[in-house]
N, C-alpha and C positions, 0 to 999 in steps of 0.2 A: 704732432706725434714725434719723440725722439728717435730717434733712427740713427743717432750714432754707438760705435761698438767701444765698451768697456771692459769692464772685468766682469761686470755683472751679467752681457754679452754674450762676454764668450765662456760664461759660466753656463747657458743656456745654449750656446752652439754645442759644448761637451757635453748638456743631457742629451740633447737632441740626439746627436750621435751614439751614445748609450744605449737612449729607447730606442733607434733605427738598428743598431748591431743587435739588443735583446730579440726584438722583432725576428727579425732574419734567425736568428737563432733556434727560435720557438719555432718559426717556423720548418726549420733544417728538423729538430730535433720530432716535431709531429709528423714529419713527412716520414720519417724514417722508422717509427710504432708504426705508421698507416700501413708502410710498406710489409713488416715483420707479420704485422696482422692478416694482411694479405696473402701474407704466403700460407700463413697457417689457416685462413677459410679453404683457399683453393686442395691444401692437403683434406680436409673437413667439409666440404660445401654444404652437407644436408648441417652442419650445428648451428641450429638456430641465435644461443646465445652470441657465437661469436659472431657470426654473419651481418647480427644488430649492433653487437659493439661496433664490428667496420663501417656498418653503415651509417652510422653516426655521427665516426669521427669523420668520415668523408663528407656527412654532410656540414658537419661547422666548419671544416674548412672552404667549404663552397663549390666541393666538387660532387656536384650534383648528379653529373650523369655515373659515375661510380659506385655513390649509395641506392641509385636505379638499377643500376647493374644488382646488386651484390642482393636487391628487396626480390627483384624479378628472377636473381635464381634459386635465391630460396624457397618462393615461390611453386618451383618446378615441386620439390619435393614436398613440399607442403600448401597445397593449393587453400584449406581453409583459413585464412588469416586475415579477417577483416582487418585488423590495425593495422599491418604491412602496407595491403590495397590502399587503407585509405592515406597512409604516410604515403605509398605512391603518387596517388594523386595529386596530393600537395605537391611534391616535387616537380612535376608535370608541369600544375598548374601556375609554379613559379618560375617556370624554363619558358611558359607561353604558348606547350604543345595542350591546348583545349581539348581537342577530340579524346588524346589518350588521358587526359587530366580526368573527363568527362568519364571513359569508360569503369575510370577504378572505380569514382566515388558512384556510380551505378550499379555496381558489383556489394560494395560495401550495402546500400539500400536494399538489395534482395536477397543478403544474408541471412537466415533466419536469428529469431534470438540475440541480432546484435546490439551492444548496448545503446539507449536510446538518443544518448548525446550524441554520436557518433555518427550517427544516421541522420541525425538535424545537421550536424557539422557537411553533412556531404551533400544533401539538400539544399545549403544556402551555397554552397561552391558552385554547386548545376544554376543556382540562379546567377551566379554573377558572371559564371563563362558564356551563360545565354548574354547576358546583358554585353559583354565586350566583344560577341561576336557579331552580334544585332548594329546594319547597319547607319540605326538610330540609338544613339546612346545617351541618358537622362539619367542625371543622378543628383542626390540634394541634400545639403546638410543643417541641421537647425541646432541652437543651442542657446540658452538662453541659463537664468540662475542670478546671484548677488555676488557683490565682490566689497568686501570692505579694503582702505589706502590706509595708511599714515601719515598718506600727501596729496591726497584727490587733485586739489586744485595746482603740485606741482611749487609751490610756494616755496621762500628761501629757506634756505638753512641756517643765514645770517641774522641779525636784530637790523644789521646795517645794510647800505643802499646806497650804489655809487650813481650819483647824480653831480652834474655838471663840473667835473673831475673832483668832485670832494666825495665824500664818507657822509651820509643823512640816514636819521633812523627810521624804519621802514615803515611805510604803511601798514598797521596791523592786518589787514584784510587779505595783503599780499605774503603772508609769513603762512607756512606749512600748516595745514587744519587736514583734522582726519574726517573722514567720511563712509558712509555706506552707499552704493548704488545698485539697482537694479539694470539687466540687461539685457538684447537678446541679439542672434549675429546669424544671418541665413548665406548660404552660399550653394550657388544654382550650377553646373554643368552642363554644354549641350554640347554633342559632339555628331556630325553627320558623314559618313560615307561620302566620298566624291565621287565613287564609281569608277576610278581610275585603270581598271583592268589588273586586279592584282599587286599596284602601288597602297600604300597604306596613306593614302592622301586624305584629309579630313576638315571639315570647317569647325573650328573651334569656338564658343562663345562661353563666357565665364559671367556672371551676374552674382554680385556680393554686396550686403550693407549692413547697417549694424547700427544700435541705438542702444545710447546707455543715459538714466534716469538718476541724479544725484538726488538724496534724499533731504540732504541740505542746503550745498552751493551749487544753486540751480547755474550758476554762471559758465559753469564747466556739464552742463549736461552736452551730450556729442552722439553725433548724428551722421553717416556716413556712408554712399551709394556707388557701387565703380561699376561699369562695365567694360570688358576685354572681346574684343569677338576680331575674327581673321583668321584665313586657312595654314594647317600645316602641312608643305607636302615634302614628299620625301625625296632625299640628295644621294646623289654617288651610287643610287642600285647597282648600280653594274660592276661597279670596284670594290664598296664596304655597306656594312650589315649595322640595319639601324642607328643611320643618319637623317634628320629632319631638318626643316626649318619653318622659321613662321614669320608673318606680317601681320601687327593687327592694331588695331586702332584702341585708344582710351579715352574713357569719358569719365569726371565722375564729381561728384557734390559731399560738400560738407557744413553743419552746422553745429555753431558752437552759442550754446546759452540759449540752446532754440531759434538762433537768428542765422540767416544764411551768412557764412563764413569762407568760404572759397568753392570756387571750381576748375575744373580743368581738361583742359582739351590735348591730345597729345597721339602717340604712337611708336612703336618700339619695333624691334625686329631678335629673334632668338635663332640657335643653333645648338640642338640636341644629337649627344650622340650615346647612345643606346650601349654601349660596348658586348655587356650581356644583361642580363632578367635581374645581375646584381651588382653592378657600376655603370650609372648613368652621370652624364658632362653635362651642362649648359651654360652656355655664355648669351646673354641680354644686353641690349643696349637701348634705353626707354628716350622719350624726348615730352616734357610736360609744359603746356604752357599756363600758369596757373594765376589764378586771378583773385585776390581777397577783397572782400567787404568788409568795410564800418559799420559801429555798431553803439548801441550804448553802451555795453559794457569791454569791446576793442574801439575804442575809438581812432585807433592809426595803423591796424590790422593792415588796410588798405598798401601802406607804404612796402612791405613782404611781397608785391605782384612781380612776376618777373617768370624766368624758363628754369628751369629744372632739365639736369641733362645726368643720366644714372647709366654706369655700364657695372654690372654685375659678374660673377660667374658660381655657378654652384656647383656639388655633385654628393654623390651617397652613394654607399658601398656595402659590400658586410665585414662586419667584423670577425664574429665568430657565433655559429649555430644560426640563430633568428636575431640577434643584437645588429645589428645598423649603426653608420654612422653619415651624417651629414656634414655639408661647411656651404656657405655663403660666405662672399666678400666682393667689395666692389668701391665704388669711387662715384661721389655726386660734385654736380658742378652748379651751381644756384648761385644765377644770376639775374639780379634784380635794378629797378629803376633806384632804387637808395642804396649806392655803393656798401653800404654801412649794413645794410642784410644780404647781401651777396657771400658765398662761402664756398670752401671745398669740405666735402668729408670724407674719408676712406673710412670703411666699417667694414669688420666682420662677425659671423655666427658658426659656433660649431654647436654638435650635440650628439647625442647616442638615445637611439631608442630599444628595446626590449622587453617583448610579450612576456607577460607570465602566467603560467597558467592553476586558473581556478578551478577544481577539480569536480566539487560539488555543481558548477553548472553547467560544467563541461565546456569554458569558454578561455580564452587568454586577455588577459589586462592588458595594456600598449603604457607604459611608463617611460619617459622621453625626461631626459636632463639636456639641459643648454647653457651656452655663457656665449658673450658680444660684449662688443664697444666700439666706439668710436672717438673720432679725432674732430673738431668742428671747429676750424677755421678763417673767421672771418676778414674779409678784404679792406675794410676801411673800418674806423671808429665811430661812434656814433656820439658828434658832438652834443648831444645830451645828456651819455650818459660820463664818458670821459676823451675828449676832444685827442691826449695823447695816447691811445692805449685800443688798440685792437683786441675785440674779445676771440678768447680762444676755451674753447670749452673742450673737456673730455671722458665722456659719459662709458659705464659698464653696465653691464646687468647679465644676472643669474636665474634660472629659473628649476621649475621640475612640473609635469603634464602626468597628469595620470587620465586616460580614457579607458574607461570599466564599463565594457559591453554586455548589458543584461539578454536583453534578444538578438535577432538577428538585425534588430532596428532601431532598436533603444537601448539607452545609455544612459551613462552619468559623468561627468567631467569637472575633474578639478584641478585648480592651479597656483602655484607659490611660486611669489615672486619677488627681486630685490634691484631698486635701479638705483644709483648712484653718478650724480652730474657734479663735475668738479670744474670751477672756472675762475678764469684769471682777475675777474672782477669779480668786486664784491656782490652781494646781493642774487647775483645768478645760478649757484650752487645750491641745491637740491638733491634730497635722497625720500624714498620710496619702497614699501613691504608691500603689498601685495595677496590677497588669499581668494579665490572665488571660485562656485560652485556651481553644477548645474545641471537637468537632463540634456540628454540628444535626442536627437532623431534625424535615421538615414532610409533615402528614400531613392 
C-alpha cells in the first residue's frame, strides 16, 4: 500500500477537511432549527404538528431522550395516539429501557381500531424484549438461494502465467469461467446468563457454516463450519457504562472441491465498549493455527499451513434518523512454513445501512452499501513462480445487501457484487460480478 503524501494526498487531506468542516456545520446549523423549534413547542406544547416536527428532528439527530420528552408530553394533552406510543416504544426500546419499551407497545395493542400492522409491529417487539431479557437467549438465521459469478473459480484475468520468472500461456482451465451455484448459510447464537448479581456477564457461543454447490466447476464447490464459544464479562462497572470483554476459543473446517481442505484451531480475545444504544467500539485480536490438506485437485494446498495472527477494530454509529454507519480495519500476519506464503495485510470495510419502509406490509427493507480493500504483501518469492520478484497484490470490492422482511420470520435477500484483485505478477489478477438471491428465516 502507498502511504506516501503527494499532491494527490493532500488533495484528499483538503476533502477531508471540507466534509469535516461541512459536517460540523450541518451540524451547528440543525442544532440551532432544533433549538428555534423548541422554543416554539414550549410557546405551543398541545400542537401536535409541531411537537412531531421536533420530535423528529431530535430524533435523526440521535437525541433520543428529547424526541421522548417532546412524544410523552404531547401525550399529556392528547392521550389517544397509538402512533406516538408505538414511536415511543421504539425509542425505549432502542435506549434498552425494556420495561418502558414493553409498556407502550402494550398500550398500542389494547387500542381499539388500531391499524392492523401496527399491532403486529408491537407484538413482535414484546417478543424480542422477552427474548433479550430471558436469561437463556437463542436465536438463528438460515439463508440459503443462487448466486451466479463471471469468475466462480477466481481465474485470471491474463491469457499469460508467470512461471519460472518467464511469461507462459495459461492453462485454459485456470482462466476466468462463469458459473452458476446453489447455496445455503445457517448461523446459530447461544447466549446464557452467568448469574452474576446484576453484572451483565454471559457465556457466548456462536455456530456458523455454509455450503455452496457449483453447478459446473465442481472444483470450487466450498464447504465451511466455525465455531466461537467463551464468556463475556463485564469491565470498569464502577467507573464506565457498558464496557465488556471476552475470551473464547475457535475451531472450524473447510472443504474445497468436496475434499477436506483446511482446519483450524485458535483463540482470540475482544473489548467492547458500548458508549450508548448508538456508537459501539470493538477491538479483537484472534490467533489461528491453521492447517491445509492435499488434494487431487490442490495438490500443494498443504505448503499454505502456518499461524494466522489478525488484530482488528470495528465500530457503528448513526448517522442521521435510522441510516447507520459501520467500518472495520485491521492488520494480519500469516506466517507460514514456505516463506514464499507467509504475508502481511492491512484491510478495511466501511458501509451504511438504512430501513426503508414498505407501507402496504407495514414493514421496513434494511438496504446496506459497502466498499473494502486490501494490501497483501508477501515475504519471500516463490521460486516457481518468479525466483526475483515478491508478490504483492491489491484487491477492492463493492457491494449492496438488500434484506426484505416478509413476516416476522421470513424473508428474502439479495446481493450485488464487484471484486477486483490487481497483482504484480502476472497471471494472478482477477475480477469478479457477483448477483445472488434467496429466502430467510429467523428464529
Amino acid at each position: 500500500m502507498n502511504l506516501t503524501t503527494d499532491a494527490r494526498g493532500s488533495g484528499r487531506n483538503a476533502m477531508g477537511a471540507t466534509i469535516v468542516a461541512a459536517t460540523l456545520l450541518f451540524s451547528d446549523l440543525a442544532f440551532g432549527q432544533t433549538s428555534d423549534l423548541y422554543q416554539r413547542v414550549l410557546a405551543d406544547p398541545s400542537n401536535v404538528q409541531l411537537t412531531i416536527q421536533y420530535a423528529e428532528q431530535a430524533r435523526n439527530r440521535g437525541d433520543y431522550e428529547a424526541a421522548i420528552s417532546a412524544y410523552e408530553r404531547l401525550l399529556l394533552y392528547n392521550p389517544n395516539l397509538p402512533n406516538l406510543k408505538y414511536e415511543l416504544g421504539q425509542l425505549y426500546f432502542e435506549l434498552e429501557s425494556y420495561p418502558a419499551a414493553r409498556s407502550y407497545f402494550e398500550a398500542v395493542i389494547a387500542t381499539p381500531n388500531v391499524a392492523p400492522g401496527l399491532q403486529e409491529g408491537a407484538r413482535n417487539y414484546i417478543v424480542e424484549i422477552d427474548r433479550r431479557l430471558s436469561p437463556t437467549r437463542i436465536r438463528g438465521y438460515v439463508h440459503g438461494g443462487v448466486r451466479y459469478q463471471t469468475n466462480a473459480n477466481a481465474g485470471a484475468a491474463s491469457d499469460l502465467i508467470r512461471l519460472g520468472g518467464s511469461n507462459s500461456k495459461i492453462d485454459p482451465t485456470l482462466k476466468a469461467r462463469a458459473d452458476w451455484n446453489s447455496y445455503g448459510l445457517l448461523n446459530f447464537d447461544f447466549a446464557q446468563d452467568l448469574g452474576t448479581g446484576g453484572r451483565e456477564d454471559v457465556f457466548e457461543a456462536n455456530l456458523s457454516s455454509y455450503y455452496a454447490k457449483q453447478f459446473e466447476i465442481s472444483r470450487v464447490n466450498l464447504g465451511a463450519a466455525e465455531v466461537q464459544v467463551g464468556p463475556r464479562l463485564t469491565l470498569f462497572s464502577e467507573t464506565m457504562i457498558g464496557v465488556s470483554g471476552k475470551v473464547y476459543g475457535i475451531a472450524n473446517g473447510f472443504t474445497l472441491g468436496d475434499d477436506p481442505y483446511l482446519r483450524t484451531f485458535g483463540g482470540g480475545a475482544s473489548a467492547r465498549w458500548k458508549m450508548s444504544p448508538l456508537l459501539i467500539m470493538e477491538s479483537a485480536f484472534e490467533y489461528r493455527g491453521r492447517k491445509y490438506y492435499n488434494s487431487e485437485d490442490y495438490p500443494s494446498a498443504a505448503d499454505q499451513s502456518g499461524d494466522l495472527y489478525t488484530f482488528s477494530f470495528a465500530a457503528g454509529g448513526l448517522v442521521t434518523g435510522q441510516t447507520r454507519w459501520f467500518v472495520r480495519t485491521g492488520y494480519e500476519w500469516n506466517n507460514s512454513g514456505f516463506d514464499f506464503w507467509s504475508y502481511q495485510r492491512p484491510f478495511a470495510d466501511i458501509g451504511l445501512s438504512s430501513p426503508v419502509a414498505i407501507p402496504w406490509i407495514y414493514r421496513a427493507w434494511l438496504f446496506t452499501v459497502y466498499a473494502g480493500g486490501s494490501a497483501q504483501d508477501f515475504h519471500r518469492p516463490d521460486p516457481s513462480v518468479d525466483a526475483a520478484t515478491k508478490r504483492a497484490d491489491r484487491e477492492w470490492h463493492v457491494g449492496m445487501n438488500v434484506d426484505a422482511d416478509l413476516t416476522s420470520t421470513l424473508g428474502l435477500k439479495a446481493n450485488v457484487a464487484f471484486q477486483k484483485n490487481d497483482s504484480n505478477l502476472t497471471g494472478f489478477g482477477y475480477q469478479n460480478f457477483a448477483v445472488s438471491f434467496g429466502p430467510t428465516l429467523r428464529f
